[in-house]
ZAKE-377463 format. One record per atom (N, C-alpha, C): residue in one letter; x, y, z. Coordinates in steps of 0.2 Angstrom, whole numbers, plus 2048, in hexadecimal, padded with zeros to 3 digits. Each point is the difference from the previous one (the first is absolute). Example, Ala and Ser with C-alpha at 12.3 -4.5 7.8 and 13.67 -1.06 7.14 Angstrom:
A8427E4827/A7FC806800/A804806800/S7FE8057FC/S804806801/S7FC805803/
% end
This chain:
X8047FA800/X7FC806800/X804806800/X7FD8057FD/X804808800/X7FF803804/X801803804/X7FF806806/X7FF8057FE/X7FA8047FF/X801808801/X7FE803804/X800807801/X7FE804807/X7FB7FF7FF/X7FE801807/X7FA802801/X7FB8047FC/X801805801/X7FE8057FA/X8008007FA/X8017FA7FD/X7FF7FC7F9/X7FA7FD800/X7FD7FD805/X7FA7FD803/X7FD8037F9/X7FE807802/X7F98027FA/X8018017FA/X8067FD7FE/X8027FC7FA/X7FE7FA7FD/X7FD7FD805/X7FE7FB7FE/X7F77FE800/X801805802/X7F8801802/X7FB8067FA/X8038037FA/X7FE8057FE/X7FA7FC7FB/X7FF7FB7FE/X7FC8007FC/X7F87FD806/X8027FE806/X7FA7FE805/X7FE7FB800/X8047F97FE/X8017FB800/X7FC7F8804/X7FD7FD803/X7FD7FE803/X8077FC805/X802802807/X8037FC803/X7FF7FC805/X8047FB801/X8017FA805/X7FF802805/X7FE802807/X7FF800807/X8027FB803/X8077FF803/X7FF7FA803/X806803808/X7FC7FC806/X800802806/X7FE7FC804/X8067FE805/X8027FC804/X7FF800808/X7FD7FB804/X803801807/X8007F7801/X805801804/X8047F8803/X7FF7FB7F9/X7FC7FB802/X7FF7FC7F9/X7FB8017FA/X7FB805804/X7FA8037FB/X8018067FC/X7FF7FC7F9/X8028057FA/X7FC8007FB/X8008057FE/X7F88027FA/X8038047FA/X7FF8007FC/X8008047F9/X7F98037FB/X7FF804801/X7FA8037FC/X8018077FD/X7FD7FF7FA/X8008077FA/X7FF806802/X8048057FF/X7FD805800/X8038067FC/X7F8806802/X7FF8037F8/X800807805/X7FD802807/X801804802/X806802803/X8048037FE/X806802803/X8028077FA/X804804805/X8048067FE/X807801802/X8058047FD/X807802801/X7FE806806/X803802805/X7FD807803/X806802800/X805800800/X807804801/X8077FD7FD/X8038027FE/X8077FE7FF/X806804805/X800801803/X804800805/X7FC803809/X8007FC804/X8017F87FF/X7FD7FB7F9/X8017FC800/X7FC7FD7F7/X7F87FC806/X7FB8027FF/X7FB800803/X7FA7FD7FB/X7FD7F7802/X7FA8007FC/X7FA7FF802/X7FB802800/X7F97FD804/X7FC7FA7FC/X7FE7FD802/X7FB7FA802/X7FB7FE801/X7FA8027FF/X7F97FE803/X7FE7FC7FF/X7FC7FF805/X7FE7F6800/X7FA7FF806/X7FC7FD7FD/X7FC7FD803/X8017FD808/X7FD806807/X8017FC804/X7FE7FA804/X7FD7FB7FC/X7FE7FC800/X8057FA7FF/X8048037FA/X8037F97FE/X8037FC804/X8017FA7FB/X8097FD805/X8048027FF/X8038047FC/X8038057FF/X803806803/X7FA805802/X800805803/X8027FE806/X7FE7FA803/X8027FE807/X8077FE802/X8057FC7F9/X8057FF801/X804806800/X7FF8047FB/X8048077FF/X7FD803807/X7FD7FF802/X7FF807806/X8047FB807/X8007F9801/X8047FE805/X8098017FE/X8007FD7FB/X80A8007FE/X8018087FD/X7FC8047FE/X803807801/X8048027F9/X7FF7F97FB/X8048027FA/X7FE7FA7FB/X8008027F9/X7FD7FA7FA/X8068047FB/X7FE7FA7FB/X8068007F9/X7FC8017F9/X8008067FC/X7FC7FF7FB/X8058007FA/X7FC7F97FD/X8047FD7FB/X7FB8037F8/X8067FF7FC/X7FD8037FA/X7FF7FB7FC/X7F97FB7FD/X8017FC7FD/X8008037F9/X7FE7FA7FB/X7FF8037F9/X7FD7FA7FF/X7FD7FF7F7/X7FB7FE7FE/X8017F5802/X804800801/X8057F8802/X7FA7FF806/X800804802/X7FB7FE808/X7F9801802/X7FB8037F8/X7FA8027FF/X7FD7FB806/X8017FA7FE/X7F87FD805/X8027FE807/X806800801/X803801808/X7FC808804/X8028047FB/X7FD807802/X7F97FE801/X7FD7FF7FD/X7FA7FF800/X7FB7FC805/X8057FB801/X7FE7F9804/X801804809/X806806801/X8017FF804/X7F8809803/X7FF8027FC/X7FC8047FE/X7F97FE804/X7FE7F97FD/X7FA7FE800/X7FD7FB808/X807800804/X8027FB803/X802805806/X7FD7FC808/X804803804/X8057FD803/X804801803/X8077FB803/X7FE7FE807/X7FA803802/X7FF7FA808/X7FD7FC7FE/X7FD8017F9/X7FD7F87FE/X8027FA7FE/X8068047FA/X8067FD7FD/X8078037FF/X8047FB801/X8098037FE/X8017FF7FB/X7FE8067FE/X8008027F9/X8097FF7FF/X805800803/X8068017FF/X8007F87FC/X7FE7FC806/X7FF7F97FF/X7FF7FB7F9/X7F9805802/X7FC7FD7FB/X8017FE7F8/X8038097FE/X8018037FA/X8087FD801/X8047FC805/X8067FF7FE/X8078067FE/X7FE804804/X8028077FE/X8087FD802/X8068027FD/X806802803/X802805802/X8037FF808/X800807803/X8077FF802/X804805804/X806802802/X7FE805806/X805800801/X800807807/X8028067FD/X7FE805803/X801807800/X805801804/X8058087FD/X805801805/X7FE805806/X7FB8037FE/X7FE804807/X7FB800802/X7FB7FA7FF/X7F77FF804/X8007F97FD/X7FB7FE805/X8017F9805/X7FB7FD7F8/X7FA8057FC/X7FC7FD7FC/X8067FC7FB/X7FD7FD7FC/X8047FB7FA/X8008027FA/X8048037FC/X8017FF7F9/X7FC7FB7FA/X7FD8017FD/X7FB7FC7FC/X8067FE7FA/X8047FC7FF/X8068017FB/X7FF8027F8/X7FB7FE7FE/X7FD8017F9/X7FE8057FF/X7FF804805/X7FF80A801/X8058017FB/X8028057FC/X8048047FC/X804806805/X7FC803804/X802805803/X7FF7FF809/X804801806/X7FC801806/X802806802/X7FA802805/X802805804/X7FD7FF807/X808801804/X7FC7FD807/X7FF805805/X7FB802804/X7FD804803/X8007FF808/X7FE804803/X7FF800805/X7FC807805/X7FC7FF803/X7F9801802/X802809802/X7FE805800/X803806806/X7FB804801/X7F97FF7FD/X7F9803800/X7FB7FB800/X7FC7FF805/X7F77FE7FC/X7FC805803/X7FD8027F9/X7F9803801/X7FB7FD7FE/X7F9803803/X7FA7FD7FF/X7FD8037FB/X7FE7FD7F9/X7FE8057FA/X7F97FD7FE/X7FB804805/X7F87FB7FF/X7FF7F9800/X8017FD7FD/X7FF7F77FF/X8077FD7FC/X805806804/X8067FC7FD/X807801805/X8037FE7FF/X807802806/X8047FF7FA/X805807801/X8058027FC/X8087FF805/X8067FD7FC/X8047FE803/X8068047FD/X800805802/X8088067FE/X8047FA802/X8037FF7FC/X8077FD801/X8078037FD/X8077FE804/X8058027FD/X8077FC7FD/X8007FF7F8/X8017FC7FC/X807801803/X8027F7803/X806800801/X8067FE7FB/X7FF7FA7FC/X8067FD7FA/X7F97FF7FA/X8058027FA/X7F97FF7F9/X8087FE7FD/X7FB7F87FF/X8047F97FB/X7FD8017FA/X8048027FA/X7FD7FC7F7/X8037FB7FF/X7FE7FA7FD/X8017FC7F9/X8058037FC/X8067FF801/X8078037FB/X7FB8007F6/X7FE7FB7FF/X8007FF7F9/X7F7805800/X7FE802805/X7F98037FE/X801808801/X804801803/X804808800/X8048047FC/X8008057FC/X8058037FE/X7FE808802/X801802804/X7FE807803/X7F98037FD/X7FC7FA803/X7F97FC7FE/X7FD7FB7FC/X7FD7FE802/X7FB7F87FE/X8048017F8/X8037FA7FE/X8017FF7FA/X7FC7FF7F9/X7FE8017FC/X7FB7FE7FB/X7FB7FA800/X8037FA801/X7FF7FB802/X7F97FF805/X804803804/X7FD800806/X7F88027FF/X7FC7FB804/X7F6802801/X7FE7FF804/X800805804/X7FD7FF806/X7F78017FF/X7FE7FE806/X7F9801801/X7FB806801/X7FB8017FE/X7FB803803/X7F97FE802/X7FD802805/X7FC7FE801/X7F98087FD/X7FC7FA7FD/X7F98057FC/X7FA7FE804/X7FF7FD805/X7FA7FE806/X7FE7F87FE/X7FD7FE803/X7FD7F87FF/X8047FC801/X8017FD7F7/X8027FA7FF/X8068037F8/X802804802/X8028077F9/X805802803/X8077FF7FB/X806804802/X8028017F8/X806805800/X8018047FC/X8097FD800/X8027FC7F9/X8058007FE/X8058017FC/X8038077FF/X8058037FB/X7F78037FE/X7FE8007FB/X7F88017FB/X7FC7FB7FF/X8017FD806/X7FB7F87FF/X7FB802806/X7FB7FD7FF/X7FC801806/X7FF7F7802/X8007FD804/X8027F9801/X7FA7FD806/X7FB7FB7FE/X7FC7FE805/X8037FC804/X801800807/X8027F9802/X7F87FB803/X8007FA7FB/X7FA7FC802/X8037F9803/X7FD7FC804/X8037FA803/X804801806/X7FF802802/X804803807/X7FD801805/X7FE7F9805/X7FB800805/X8037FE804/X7FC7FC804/X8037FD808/X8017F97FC/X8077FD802/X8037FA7FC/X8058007FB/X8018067FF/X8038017F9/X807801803/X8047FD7FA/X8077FE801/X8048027FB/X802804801/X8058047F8/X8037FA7FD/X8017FE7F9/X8037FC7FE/X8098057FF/X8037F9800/X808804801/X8018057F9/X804803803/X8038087FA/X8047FE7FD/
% end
């Protein structure tokens, strides 16, 4: 992986990408999509998070204090989707979906390895924002994919979008994902 500074972060984040959330405490680990999030400062390099306080999610990032957002790209559509559709006190989606993870160097969350990009975070604000809680956080190491970088995402490169439902948006493709229920098993990549 390439290291860049922190404040490279919203470099990787300019087109609004759908990212990896994944957030850890002791053995309990989850990963789910997200489409809510903003850059709020570059020095310190600062991003915010909102999330459902309900999730398992929101309850893991509010006990360990820190999560990792990973950048995936189009390689990983029905894993995004699967982990989307699914909650992690239900299922281990890490598990389940077979996911390859690694450690982080500054937060206890897991590297999702097939990410293209990480940026690891850690908590320094929560606010309450109506029916959501917003997590200011302060972006500690942000990893690229050498071969996906060239002082941005390389041509190559297709990240995600998300268009609501069952509808995401890749490179000029709009992409339905169907067949992605409880039982579903990625076939290998």
């Amino acid at each position: 992986m390439l290291e860049l500074s922190p404040q490279k972060c919203t470099e990787l984040l300019y087109s609004h990408p759908v990212l990896l959330l994944s957030s850890r405490v002791g053995l309990k680990a989850n990963v789910m999509p997200v489409c809510w999030y903003v850059p709020l400062s570059s020095m310190p390099a600062l991003i915010g998070v909102s999330l459902t306080p309900s999730s398992y999610t929101c309850h893991l990032v509010q006990e360990s204090g820190e999560f990792v957002l990973g950048v995936p790209d189009e390689t990983m559509l029905k894993e995004i989707h699967f982990c989307g559709v699914h909650c992690g006190m239900d299922v281990d989606k890490i598990r389940h979906l077979k996911l390859v993870t690694h450690r982080a160097r500054d937060v206890s969350a897991l590297l999702i390895s097939d990410c293209l990009g990480q940026i690891e975070c850690r908590v320094r604000q929560v606010q309450s924002t109506g029916d959501r809680k917003f997590f200011i956080s302060e972006v500690m190491t942000v990893t690229v994919q050498p071969f996906a970088w060239n002082n941005g995402w390389t041509d190559e490169i297709r990240l995600v979008h998300y268009l609501g439902g069952l509808d995401y948006r890749i490179g000029n493709e709009v992409v339905r994902v169907e067949g992605v229920h409880p039982g579903y098993v990625p076939l290998e990549r």
